[in-house]
VOZAMI-199481 format. One record per atom (N, C-alpha, C, O, CB): chain; atom name; z negated, y, x negated; residue in one letter. Coordinates in steps of 0.001 Angstrom, whole numbers, m for minus. Glycine has a CB too. Layout:
REM residues N
A CA Z Y X A
...
REM end
This chain:
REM residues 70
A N 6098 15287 33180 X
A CA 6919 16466 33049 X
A C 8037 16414 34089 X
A O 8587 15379 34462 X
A CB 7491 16582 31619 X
A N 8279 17518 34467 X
A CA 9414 17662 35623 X
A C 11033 17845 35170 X
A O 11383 18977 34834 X
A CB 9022 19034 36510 X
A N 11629 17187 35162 X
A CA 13210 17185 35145 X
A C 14190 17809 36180 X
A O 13920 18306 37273 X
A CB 13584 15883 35153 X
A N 15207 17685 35661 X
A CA 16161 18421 36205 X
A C 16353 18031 37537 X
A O 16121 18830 38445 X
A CB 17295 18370 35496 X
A N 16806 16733 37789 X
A CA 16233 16180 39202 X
A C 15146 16549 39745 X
A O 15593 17238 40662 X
A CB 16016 14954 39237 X
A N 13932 16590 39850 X
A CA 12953 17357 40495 X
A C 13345 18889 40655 X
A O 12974 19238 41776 X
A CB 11682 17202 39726 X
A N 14062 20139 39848 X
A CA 14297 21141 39951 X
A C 15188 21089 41449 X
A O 14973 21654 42521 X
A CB 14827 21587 38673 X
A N 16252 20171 41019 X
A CA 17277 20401 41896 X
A C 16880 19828 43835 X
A O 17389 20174 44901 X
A CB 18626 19481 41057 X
A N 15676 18773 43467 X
A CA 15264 18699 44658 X
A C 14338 19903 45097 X
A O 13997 19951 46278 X
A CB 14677 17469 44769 X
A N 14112 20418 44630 X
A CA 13385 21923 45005 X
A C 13775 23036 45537 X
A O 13266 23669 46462 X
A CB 12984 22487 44115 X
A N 15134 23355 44629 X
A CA 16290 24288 45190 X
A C 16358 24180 46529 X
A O 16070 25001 47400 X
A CB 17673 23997 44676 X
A N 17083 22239 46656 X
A CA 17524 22398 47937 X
A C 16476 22620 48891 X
A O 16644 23509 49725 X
A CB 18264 21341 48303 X
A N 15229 21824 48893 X
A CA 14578 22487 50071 X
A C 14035 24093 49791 X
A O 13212 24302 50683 X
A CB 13292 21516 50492 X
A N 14093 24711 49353 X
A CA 14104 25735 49610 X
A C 15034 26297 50336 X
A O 14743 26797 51423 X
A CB 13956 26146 48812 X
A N 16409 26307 49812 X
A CA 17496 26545 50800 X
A C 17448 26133 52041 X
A O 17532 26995 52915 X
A CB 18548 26090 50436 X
A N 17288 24598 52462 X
A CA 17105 24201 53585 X
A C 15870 24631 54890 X
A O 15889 24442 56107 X
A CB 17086 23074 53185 X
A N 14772 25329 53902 X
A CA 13675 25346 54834 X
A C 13342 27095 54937 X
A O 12882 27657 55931 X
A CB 12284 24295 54193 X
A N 13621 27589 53948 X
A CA 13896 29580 54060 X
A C 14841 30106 54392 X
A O 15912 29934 53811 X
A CB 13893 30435 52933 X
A N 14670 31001 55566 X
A CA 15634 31833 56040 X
A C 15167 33257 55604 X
A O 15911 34146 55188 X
A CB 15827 31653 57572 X
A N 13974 33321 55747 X
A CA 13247 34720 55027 X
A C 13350 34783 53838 X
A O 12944 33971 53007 X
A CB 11835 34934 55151 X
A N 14181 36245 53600 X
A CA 14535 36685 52101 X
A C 13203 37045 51707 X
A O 13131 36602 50561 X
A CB 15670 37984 51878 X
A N 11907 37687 52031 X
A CA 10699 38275 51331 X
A C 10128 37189 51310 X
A O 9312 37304 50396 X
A CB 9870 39414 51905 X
A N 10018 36017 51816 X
A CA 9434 34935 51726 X
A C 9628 33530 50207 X
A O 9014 32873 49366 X
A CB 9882 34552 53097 X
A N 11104 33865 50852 X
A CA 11813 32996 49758 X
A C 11664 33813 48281 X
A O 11378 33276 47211 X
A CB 13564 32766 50197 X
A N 11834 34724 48423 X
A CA 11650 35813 46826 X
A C 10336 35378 46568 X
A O 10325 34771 45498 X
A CB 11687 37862 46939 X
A N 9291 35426 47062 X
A CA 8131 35708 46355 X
A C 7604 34056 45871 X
A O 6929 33844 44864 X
A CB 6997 36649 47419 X
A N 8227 32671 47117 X
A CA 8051 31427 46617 X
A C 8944 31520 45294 X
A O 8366 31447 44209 X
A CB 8455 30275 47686 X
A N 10253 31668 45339 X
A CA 10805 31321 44067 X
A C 10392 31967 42571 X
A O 10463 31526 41424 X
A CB 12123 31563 44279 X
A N 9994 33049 43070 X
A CA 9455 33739 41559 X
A C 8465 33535 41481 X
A O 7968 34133 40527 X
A CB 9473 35087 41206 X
A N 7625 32799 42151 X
A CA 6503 32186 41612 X
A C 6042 30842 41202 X
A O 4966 30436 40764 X
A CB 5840 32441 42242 X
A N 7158 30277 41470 X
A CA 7918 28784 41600 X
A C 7908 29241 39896 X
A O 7007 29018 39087 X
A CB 9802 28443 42788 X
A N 9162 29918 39670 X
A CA 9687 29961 37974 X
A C 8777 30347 37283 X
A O 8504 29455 36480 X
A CB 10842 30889 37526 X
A N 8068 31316 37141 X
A CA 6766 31501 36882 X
A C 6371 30603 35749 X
A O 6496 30569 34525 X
A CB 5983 31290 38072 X
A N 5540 29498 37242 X
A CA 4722 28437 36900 X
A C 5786 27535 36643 X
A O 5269 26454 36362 X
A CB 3661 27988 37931 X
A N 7558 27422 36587 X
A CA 8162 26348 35782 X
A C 7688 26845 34722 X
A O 6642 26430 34223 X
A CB 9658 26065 35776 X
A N 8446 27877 34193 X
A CA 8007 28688 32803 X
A C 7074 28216 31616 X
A O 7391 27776 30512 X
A CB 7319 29857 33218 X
A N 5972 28414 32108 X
A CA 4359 28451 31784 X
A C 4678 26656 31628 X
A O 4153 26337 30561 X
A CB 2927 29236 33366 X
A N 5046 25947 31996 X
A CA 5055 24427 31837 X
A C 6169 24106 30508 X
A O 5824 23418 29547 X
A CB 5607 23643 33451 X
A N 7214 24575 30602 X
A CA 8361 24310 30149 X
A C 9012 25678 29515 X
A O 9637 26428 30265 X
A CB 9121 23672 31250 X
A N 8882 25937 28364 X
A CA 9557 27028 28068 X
A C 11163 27136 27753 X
A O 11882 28104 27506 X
A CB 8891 27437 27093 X
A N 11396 25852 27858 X
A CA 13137 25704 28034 X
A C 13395 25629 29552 X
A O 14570 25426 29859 X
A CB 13862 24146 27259 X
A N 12948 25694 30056 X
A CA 13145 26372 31925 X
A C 13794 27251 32049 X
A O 13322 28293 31595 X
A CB 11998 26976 32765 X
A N 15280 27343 32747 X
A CA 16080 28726 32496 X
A C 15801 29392 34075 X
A O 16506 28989 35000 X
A CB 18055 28455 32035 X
A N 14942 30230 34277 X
A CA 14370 31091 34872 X
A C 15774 31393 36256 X
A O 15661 31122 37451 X
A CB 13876 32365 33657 X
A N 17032 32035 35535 X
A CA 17669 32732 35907 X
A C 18149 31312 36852 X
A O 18124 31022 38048 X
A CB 18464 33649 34886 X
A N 18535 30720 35741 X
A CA 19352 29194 36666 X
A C 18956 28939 37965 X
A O 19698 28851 38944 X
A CB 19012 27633 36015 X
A N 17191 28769 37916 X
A CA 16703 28182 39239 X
A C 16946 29452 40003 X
A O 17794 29237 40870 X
A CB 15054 27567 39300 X
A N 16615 30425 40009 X
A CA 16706 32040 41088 X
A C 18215 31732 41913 X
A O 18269 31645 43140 X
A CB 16911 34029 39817 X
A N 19094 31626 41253 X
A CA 20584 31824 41335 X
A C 20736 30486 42470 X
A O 21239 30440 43593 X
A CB 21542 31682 39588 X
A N 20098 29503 41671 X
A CA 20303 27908 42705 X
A C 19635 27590 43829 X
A O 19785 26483 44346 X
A CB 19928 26638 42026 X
A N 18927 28397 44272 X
A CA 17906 28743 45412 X
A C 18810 29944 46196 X
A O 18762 29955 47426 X
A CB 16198 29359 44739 X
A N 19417 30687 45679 X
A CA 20157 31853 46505 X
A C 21452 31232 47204 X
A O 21732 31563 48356 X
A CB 20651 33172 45449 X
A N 22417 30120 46324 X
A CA 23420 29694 46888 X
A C 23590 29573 48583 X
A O 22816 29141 49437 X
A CB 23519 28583 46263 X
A N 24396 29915 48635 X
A CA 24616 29141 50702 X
A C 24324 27539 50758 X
A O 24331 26748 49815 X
A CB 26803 29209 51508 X
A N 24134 27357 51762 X
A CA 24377 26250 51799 X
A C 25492 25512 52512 X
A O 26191 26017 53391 X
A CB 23467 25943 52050 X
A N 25604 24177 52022 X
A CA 26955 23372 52308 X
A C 27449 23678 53216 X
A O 27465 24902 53339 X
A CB 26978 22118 52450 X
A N 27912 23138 54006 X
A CA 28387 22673 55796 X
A C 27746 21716 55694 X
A O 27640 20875 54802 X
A CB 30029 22286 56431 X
A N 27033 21921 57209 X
A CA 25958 20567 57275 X
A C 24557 20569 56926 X
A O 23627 20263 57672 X
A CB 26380 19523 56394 X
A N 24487 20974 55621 X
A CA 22620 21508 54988 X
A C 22332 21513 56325 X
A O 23057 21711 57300 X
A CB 22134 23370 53989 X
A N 20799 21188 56197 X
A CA 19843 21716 57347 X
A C 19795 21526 58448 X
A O 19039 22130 59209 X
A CB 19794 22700 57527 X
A N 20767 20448 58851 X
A CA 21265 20014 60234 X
A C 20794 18134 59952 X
A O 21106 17207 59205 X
A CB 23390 20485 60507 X
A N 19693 18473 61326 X
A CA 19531 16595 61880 X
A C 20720 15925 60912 X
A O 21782 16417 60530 X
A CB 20072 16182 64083 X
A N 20243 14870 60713 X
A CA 21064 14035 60459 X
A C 22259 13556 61315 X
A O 23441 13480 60978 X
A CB 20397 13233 60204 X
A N 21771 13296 62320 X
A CA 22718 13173 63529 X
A C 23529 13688 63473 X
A O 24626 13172 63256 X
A CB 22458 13427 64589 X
A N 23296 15194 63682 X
A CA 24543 16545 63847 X
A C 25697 16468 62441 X
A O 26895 16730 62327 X
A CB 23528 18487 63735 X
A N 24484 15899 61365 X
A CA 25743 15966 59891 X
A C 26985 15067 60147 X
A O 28092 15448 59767 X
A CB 25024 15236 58208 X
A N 26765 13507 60987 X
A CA 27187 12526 61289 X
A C 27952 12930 61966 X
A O 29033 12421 61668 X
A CB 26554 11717 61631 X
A N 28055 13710 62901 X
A CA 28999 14119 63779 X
A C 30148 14863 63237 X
A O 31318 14624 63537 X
A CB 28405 14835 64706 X
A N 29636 16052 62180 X
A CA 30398 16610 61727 X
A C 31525 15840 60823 X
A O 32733 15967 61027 X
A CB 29725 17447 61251 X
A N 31151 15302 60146 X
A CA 31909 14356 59346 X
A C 32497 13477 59946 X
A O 33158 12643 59327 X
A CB 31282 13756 58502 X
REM end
């Protein structure tokens, strides 16, 4: 069974790897979906919302470049 940790590693690459809003919509709602259908205590809305956030300063940047920044 998948935990909250696995959710949250999901979010982020999503954030990190979609820039396309029609893209990202149709992975994530089909993502929750099939959480759903697994887990009916899966809060649907939670994951949508945690996939939309911005990301940090830094997200998505080489490692290198994060290193620098900091």
């Amino acid at each position: 069974m998948m935990t909250r940790k696995h959710f949250v590693i999901i979010t982020k690459a999503i954030r990190e790897c979609l820039e396309d809003d029609a893209n990202k919509f149709t992975l994530v709602t089909t993502l929750a979906d099939k959480f759903q259908e697994e887990n009916p205590r899966f809060d649907r809305a939670r994951f949508i919302r945690a996939t939309n956030r911005a990301k940090p300063a830094g997200e998505g940047q080489p490692s290198e470049q994060r290193a620098k920044i900091a």
